[in-house]
C-alpha positions as CSV (number, residue, x, y, z in Angstrom):
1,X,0.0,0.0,0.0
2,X,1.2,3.5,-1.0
3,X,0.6,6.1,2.0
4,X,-0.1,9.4,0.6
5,X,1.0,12.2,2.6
6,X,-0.7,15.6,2.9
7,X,0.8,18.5,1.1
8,X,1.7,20.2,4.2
9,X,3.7,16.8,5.5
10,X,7.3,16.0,4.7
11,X,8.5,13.1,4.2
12,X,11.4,13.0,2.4
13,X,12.3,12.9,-1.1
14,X,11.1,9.2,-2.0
15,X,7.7,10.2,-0.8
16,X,6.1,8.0,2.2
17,X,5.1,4.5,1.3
18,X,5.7,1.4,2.8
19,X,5.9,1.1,6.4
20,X,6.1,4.8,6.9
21,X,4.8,7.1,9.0
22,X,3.3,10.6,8.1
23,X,4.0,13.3,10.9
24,X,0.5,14.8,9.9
25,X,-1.4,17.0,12.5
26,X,-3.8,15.7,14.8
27,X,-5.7,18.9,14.3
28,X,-7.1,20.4,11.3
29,X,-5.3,21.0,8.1
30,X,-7.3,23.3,6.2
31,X,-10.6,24.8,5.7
32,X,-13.2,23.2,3.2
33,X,-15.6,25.4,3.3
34,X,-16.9,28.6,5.4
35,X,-20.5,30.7,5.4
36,X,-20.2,33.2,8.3
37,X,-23.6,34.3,9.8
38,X,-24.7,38.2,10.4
39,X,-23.4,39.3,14.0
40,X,-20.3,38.9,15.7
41,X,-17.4,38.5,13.5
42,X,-14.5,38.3,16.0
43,X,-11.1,36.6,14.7
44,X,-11.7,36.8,10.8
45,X,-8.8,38.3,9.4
46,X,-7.0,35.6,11.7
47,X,-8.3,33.1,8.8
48,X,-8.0,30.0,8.3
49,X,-5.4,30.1,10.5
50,X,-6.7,30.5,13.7
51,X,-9.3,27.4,13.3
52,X,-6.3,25.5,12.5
53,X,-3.5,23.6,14.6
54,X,-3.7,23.0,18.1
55,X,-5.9,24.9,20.2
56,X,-5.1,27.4,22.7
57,X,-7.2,27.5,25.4
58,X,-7.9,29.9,28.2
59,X,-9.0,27.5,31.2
60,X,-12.1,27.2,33.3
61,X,-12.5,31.0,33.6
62,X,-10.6,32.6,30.8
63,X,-11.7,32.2,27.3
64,X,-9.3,32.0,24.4
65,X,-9.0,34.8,21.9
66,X,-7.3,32.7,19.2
67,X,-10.7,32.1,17.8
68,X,-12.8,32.6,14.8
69,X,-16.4,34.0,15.3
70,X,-18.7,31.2,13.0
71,X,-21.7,34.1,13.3
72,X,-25.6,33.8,13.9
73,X,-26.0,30.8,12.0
74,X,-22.7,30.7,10.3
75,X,-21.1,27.1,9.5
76,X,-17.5,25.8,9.0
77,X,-16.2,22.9,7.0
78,X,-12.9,21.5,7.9
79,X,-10.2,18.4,6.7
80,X,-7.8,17.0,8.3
81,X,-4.3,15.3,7.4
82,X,-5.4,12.4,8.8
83,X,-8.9,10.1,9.3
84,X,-10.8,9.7,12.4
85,X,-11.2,6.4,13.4
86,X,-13.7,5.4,15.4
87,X,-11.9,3.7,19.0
88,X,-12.8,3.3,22.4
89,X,-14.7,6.4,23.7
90,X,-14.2,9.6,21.8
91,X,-12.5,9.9,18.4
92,X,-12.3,13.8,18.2
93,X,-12.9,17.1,20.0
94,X,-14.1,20.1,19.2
95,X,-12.8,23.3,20.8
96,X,-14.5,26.5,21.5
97,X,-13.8,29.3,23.8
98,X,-16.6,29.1,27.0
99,X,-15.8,30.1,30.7
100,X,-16.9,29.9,33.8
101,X,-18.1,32.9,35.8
102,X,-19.0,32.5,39.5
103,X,-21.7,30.4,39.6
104,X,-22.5,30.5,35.6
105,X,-21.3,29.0,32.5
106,X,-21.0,31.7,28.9
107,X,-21.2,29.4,26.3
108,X,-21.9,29.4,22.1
109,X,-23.4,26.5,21.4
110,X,-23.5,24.3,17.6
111,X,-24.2,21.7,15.7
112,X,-21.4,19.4,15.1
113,X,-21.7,16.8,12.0
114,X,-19.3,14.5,10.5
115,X,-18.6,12.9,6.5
116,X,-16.4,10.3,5.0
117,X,-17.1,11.9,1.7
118,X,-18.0,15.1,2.4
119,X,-21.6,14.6,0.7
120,X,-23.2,12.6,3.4
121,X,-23.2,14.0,6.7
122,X,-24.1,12.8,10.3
123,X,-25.2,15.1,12.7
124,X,-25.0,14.8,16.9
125,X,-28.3,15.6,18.0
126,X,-28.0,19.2,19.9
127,X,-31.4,19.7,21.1
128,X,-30.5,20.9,24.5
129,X,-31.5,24.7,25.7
130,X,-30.2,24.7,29.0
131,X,-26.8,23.5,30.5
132,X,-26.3,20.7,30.5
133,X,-26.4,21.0,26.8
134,X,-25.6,17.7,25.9
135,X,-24.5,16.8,22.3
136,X,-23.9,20.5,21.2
137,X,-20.2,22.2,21.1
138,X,-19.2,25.1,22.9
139,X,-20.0,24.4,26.8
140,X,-17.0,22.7,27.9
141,X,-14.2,25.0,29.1
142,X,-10.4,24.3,26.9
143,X,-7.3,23.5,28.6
144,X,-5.3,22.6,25.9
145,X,-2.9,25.0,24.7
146,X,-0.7,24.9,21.8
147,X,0.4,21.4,22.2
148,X,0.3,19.2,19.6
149,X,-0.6,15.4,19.0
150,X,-3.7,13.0,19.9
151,X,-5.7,14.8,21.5
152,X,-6.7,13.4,25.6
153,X,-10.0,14.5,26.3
154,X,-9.8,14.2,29.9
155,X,-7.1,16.4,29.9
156,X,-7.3,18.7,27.1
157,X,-11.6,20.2,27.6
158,X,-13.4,20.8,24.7
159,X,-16.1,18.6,23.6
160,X,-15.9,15.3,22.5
161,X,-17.9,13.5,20.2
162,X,-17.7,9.4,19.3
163,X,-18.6,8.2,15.9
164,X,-20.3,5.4,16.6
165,X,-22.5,7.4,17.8
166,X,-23.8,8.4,14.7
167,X,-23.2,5.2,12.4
168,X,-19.4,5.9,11.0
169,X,-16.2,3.8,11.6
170,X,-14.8,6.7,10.0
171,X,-14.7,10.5,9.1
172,X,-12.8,12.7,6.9
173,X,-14.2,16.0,7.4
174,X,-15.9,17.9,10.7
175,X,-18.9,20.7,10.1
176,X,-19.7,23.2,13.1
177,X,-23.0,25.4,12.5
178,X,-23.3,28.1,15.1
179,X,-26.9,27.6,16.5
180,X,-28.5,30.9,16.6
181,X,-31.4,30.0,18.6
182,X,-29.2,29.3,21.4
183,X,-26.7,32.0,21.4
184,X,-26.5,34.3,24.4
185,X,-29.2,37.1,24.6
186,X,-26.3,39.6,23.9
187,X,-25.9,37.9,20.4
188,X,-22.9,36.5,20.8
189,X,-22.2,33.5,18.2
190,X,-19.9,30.2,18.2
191,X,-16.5,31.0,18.5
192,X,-14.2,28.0,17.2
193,X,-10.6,27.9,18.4
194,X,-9.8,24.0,16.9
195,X,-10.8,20.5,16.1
196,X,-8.7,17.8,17.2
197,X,-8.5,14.2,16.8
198,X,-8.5,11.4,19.6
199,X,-8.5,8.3,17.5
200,X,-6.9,8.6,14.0
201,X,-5.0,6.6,11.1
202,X,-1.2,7.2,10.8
203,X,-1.6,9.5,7.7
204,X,-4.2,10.1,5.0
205,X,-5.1,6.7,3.5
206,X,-6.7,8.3,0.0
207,X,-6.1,6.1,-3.1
């Protein structure tokens, strides 16, 4: 089998087959697709960029600013340089930029959906309107900062998601879609700082 790298991965002049390993990202590579909503628009000339690599979170009561605002409504596509597998527990994480303040939580919530082909997506029912807000994105503070490789949810915050929780062994691509009928009173809209994988091949296995 020939293991074909991304173009952002180097692997040495002969290419990477055989028993090699890709050093691909466990994070994002690049940006499929993007339709910002009307309202905030924090973080856009930080593009793609900032929704891109490791995330860099504030902790429990300080959210990051290394975020991009998705807008009232607005919805992000994003690949990766390597597949999602589905393993034990949760595969992937999705990073936002919630805090905790005294005795409340300020969170931008979404709808998170995966694809193998980028045509066919599965959606984690977010249904929730008050915290706990189950299988949406954006209510669990991030820890992680700026460190890269597979992603420990216990550690790193964020919300995780499984795939078999939705029907895939696999996924290829990650959609967030702010949900504006659960953004803050104030208007405020999903803020995505990353996506990072838990579970993943060595490197992308496209023919």
């Amino acid at each position: 089998m020939t293991i074909l790298c991304p173009a952002l991965v180097a692997c040495g002049a002969m290419g990477c087959s055989g028993d090699a390993l890709c050093e691909a990202s466990w994070f994002a590579t690049h940006v499929e697709s993007a339709t910002f909503g009307p309202g905030q628009n924090f973080g856009r000339q930080g593009m793609p960029e900032a929704v891109l690599g490791p995330a860099r979170g504030g902790g429990c009561c300080g959210g990051s600013l290394d975020v991009v605002s998705l807008g009232n409504g607005g919805s992000i596509v994003l690949g990766f340089g390597r597949t999602i597998l589905d393993g034990p527990g949760a595969d992937f994480v999705v990073f936002e930029n919630p805090f905790e303040f005294g005795n409340s939580l300020y969170a931008e919530l979404a709808t998170v959906e995966v694809s193998v082909d980028g045509t066919d997506w599965r959606a984690f029912p977010c249904t929730a309107s008050t915290a706990p807000y189950g299988r949406c994105a954006g209510w669990h503070p991030v820890f992680l900062d700026g460190v890269e490789g597979a992603v420990v949810p216990s550690n790193a915050g964020g919300d995780p998601f499984d795939l078999a929780e939705v029907g895939l062994v696999e996924a290829k691509f990650v959609r967030v879609t702010d949900r504006p009928d659960l953004d803050p009173p104030d208007g405020g809209a999903f803020d995505l700082d990353a996506v990072g994988i838990v579970h993943g091949s060595d490197c992308d296995l496209s023919p």
